[in-house]
MDAnalysis code that builds the backbone (N, CA, C; Angstrom):
import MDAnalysis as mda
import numpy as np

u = mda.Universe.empty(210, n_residues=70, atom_resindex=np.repeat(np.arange(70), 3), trajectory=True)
u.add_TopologyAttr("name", ["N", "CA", "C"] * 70)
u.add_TopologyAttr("resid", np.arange(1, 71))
u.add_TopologyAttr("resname", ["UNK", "UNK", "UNK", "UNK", "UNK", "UNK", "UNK", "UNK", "UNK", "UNK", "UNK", "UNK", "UNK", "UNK", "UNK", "UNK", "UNK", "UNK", "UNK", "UNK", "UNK", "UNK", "UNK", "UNK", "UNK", "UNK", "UNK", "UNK", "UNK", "UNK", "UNK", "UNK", "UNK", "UNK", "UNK", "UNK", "UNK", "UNK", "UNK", "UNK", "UNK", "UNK", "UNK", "UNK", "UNK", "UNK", "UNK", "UNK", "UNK", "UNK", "UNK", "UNK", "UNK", "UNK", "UNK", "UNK", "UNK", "UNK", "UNK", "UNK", "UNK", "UNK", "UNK", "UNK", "UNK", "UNK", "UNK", "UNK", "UNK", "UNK"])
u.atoms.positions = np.array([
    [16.922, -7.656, -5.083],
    [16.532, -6.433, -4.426],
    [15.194, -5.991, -5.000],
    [14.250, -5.537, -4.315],
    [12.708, -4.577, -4.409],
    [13.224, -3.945, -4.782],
    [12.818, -2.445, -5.571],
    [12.664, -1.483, -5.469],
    [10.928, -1.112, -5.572],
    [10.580, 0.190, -4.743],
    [9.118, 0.232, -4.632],
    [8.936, 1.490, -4.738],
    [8.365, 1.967, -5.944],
    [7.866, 3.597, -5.823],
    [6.460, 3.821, -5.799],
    [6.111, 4.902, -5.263],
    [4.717, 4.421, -5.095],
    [3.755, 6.000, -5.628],
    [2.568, 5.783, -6.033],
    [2.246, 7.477, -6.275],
    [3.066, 8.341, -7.974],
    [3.185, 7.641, -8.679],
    [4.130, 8.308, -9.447],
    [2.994, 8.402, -10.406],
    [3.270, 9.525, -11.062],
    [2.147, 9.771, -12.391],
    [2.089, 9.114, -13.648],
    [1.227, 8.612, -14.342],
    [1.449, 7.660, -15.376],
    [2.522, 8.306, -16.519],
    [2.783, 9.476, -16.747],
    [3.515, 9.768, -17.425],
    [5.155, 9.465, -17.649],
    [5.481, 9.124, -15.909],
    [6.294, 8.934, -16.283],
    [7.433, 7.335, -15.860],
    [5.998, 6.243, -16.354],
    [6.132, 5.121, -16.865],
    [6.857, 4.623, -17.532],
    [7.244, 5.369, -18.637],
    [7.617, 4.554, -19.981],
    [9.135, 5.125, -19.663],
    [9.667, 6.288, -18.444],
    [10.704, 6.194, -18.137],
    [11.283, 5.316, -17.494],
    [10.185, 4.541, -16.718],
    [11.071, 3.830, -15.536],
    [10.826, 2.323, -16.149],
    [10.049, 1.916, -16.967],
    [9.982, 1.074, -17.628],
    [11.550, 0.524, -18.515],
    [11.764, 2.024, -19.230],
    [12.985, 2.104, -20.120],
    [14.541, 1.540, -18.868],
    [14.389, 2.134, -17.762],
    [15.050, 2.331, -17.271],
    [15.342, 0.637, -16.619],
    [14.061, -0.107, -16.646],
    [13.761, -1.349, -16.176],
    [14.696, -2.312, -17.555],
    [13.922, -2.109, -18.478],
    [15.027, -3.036, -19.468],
    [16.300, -2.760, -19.348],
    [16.909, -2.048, -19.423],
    [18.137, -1.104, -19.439],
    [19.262, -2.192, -18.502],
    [18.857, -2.118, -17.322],
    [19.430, -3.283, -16.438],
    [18.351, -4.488, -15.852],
    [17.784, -5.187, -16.855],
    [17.431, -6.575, -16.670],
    [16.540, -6.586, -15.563],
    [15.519, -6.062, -15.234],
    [14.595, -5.629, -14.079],
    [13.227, -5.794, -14.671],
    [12.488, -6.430, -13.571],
    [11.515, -6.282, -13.617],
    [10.484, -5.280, -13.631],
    [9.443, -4.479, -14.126],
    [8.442, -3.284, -13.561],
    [6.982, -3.984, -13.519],
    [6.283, -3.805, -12.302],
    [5.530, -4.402, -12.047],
    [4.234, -2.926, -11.489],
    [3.533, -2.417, -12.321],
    [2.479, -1.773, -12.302],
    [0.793, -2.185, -11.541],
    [0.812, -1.375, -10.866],
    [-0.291, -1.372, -9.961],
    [-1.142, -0.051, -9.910],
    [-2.572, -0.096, -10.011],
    [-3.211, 0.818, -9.842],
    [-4.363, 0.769, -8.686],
    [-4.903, 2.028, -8.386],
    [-5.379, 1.106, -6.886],
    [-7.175, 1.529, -7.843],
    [-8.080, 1.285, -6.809],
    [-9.284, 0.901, -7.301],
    [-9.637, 2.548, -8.439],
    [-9.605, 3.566, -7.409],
    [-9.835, 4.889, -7.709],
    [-9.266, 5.169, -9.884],
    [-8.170, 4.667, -9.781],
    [-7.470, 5.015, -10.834],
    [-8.240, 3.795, -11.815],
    [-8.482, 3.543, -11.561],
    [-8.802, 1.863, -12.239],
    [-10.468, 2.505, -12.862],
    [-11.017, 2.830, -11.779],
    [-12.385, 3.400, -11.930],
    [-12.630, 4.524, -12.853],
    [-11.759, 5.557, -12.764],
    [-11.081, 6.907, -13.721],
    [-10.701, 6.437, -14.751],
    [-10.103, 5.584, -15.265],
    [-9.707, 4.812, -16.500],
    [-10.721, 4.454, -16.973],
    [-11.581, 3.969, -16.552],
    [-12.820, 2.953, -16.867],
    [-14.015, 4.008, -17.469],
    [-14.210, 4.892, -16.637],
    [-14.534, 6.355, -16.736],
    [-14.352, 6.790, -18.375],
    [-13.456, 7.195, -18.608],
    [-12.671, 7.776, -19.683],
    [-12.642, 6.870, -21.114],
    [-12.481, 5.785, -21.133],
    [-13.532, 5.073, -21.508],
    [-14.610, 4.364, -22.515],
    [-15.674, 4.600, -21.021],
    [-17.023, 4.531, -21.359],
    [-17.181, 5.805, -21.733],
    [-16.323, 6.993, -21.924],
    [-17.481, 8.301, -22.064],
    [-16.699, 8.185, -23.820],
    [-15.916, 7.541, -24.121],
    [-15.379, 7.830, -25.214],
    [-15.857, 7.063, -26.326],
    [-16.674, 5.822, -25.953],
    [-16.819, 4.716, -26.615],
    [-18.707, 5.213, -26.824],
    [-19.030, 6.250, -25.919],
    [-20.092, 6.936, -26.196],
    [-20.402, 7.955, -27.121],
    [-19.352, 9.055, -27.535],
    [-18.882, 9.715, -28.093],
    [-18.818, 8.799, -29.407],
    [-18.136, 8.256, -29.536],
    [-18.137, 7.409, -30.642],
    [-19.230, 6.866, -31.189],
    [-19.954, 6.395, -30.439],
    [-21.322, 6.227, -30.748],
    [-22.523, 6.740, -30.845],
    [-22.342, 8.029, -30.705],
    [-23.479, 9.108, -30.900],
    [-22.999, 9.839, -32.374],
    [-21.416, 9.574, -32.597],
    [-21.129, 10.010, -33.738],
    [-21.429, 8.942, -35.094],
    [-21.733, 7.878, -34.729],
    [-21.978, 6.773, -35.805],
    [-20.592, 6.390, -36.263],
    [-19.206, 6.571, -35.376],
    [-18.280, 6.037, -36.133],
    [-17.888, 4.583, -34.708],
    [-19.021, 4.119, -34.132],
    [-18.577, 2.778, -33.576],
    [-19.348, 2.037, -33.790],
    [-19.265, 0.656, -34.584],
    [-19.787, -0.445, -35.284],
    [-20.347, -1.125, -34.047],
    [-21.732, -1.638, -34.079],
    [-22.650, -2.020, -32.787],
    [-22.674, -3.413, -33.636],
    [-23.261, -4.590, -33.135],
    [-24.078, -5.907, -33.680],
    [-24.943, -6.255, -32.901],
    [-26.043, -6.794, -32.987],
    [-27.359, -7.044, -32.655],
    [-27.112, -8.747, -32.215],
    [-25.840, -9.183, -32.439],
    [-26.015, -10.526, -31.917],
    [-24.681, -11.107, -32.304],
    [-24.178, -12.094, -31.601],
    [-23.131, -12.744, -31.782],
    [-22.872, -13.141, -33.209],
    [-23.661, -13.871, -33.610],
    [-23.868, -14.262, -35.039],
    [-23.412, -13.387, -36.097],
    [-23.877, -12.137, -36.112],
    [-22.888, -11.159, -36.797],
    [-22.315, -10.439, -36.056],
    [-21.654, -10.665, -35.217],
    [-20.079, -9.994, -35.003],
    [-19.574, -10.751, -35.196],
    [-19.554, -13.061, -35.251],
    [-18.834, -13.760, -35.810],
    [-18.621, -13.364, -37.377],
    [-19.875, -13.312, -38.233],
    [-19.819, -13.276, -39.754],
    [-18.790, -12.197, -39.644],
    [-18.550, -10.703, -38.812],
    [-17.888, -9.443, -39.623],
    [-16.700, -10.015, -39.537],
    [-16.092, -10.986, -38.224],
    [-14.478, -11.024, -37.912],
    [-14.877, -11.826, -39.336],
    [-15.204, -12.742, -39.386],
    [-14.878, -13.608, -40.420],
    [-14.494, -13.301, -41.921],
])
């Protein structure tokens, strides 16, 4: 059997998720472009924020962002 809800607010995910393990079910999440874009949004403005504050680590080249993982 489908079940298909559609429009539901992200909040309350981690209910129907719960509710998905619970009886052996699948949950299969979809967002349409708009939400996807708003996410993406939210973000880039945060990862900016972060970086005007000097607490997000930049590298000038592959080479050292290999050396830092390393």
């Amino acid at each position: 059997m489908t079940l298909t809800i559609m429009n539901v607010d992200e909040e309350f995910l981690p209910a129907f998720k719960a509710l998905a393990k619970g009886v052996k079910a699948k949950v299969l999440v979809e967002k349409n472009k708009e939400e996807l874009i708003k996410e993406l949004e939210k973000e880039s403005q945060k990862c900016d924020e972060l970086y005007k504050k000097g607490k997000l680590k930049t590298f000038k080249s592959m080479q050292e962002l290999r050396a830092d993982l390393a």
